[in-house]
N, C-alpha and C positions, 0 to 999 in steps of 0.2 A: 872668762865671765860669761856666764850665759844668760837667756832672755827667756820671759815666761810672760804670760799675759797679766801677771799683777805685779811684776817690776818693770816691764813695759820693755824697751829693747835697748841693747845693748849696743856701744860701739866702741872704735877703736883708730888711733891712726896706723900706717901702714908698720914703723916698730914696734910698737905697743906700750909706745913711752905714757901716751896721752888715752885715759878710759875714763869713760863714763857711760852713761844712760839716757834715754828719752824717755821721761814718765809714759805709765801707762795711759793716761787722761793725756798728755801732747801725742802720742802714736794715734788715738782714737779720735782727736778732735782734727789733726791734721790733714791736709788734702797733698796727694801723691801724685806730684807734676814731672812731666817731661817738659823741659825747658830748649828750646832751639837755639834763644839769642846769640850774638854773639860774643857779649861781652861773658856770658857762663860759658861757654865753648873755648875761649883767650885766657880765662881765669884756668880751666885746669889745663890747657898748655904750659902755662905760667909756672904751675907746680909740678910740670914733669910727668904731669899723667897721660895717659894715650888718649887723643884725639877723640872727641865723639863720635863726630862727624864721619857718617852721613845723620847717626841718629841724636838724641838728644842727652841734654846733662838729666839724668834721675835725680828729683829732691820731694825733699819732706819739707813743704809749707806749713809753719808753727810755730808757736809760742816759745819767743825766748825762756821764759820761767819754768818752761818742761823739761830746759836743758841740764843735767846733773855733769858735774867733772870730777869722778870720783879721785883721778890720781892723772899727774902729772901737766898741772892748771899752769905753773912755770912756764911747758912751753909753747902755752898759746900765743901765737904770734897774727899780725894784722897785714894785708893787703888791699891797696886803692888802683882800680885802673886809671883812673884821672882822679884828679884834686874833689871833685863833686860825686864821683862813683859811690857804689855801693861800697860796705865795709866786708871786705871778703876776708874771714878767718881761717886760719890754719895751725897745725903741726909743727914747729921749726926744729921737732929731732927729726923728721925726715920726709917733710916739706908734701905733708897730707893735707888737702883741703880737708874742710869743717863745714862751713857752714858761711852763707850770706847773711847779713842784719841791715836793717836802714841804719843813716848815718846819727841818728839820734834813739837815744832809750828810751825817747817819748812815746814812738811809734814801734811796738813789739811785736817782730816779725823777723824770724827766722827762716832761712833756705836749708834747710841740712840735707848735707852731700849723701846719699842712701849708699856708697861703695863702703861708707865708714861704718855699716851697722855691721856685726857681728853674722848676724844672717838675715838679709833685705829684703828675704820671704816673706816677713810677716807685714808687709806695706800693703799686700793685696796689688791689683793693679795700677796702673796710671790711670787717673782720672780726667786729666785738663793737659793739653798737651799746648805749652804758648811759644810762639814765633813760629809756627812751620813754616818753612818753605815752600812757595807756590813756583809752579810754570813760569809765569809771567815777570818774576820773581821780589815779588810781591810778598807778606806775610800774614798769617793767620792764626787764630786760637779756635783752637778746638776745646767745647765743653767748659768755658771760663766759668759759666756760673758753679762750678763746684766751686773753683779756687777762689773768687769774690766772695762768696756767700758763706765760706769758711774762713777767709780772711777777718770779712767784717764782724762776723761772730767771737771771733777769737780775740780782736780789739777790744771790743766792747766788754767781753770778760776781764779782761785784763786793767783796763781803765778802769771801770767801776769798782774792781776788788780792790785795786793798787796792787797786783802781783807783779805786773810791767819792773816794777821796781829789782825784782829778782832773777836778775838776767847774770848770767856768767861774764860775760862783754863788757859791760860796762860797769866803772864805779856810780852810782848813782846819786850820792852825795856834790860828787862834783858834775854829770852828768857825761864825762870823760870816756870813753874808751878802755881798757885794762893793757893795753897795747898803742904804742906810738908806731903809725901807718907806714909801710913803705910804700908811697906815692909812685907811681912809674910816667914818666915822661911821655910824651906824645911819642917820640924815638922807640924810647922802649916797648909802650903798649904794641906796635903799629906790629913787632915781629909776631907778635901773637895772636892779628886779625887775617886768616888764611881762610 
């Protein structure tokens, strides 16, 4: 599958079970964050990927409704670091992160993982880099008002048009998930905070 600027970009998980796209209008509205935290740093330990760290998790802040699943919606599967965490989605033919969503369809806000696009060239570069790690060790953001000022816009679009409603994630009639969670225990999460 390839990506052009009026299909907007393409991705994939690591077999190729799972394809789709990120509209053109979700790549263009979206803000290109380096994420530090730790709970995006334990989430792709979690799925077998290599370590960030030292640098950050790469994501596309954006519109769930920009999200397309052309082929292989089956095996999208669901992970929770704690019972309150965010909703981190995945892969389960071969356990590729996706994407982060808040834990309701009310609030339409997607993380998508940039390793998953087809070619993650066309992101341009990081804009708002959140959690650094300081000296002291202490944390910081760098450049937030992209990512708020793109956030908030992208809400308000959403809300007012009622596109929120058009999210791959969630059935929205029930306001449910499309995936029941694998929750991980305090035990469990704990080997993936290093």
């Amino acid at each position: 599958m390839s990506s052009t600027a009026g299909e907007g970009m393409a991705f994939s998980c690591i077999c190729g079970a799972l394809q789709g796209r990120i509209t053109a209008a979700g790549v263009q509205s979206g803000t290109h964050v380096g994420c530090f935290c730790r709970d995006c740093r334990a989430a792709q330990l979690y799925f077998g990927q290599p370590g960030p760290a030292p640098g950050p998790v790469d994501i596309l802040q954006m519109s769930p409704e920009e999200i397309r699943i052309d082929k292989g919606a089956e095996y999208l599967a669901l992970m929770q670091l704690s019972p309150k965490g965010m909703l981190r989605w995945y892969a389960k033919c071969c356990n590729a992160p996706l994407a982060t969503t808040a834990r309701t369809v009310k609030v339409p806000f997607a993380g998508f993982i940039a390793n998953r696009f087809v070619d993650p060239g066309g992101l341009g570069p990081i804009t708002t880099r959140g959690f650094v790690p300081q000296p002291d060790g202490k944390q910081k953001h760098e450049n937030l008002r992209y990512a708020v000022v793109g956030m908030l816009r992208r809400l308000a679009k959403s809300w007012v048009s009622g596109s929120w409603k058009n999210t791959p994630f969630f059935d929205c009639d029930s306001g449910e998930p499309v995936a029941v969670p694998i929750i991980l225990s305090k035990a469990e999460r704990a080997k993936f905070y290093t």
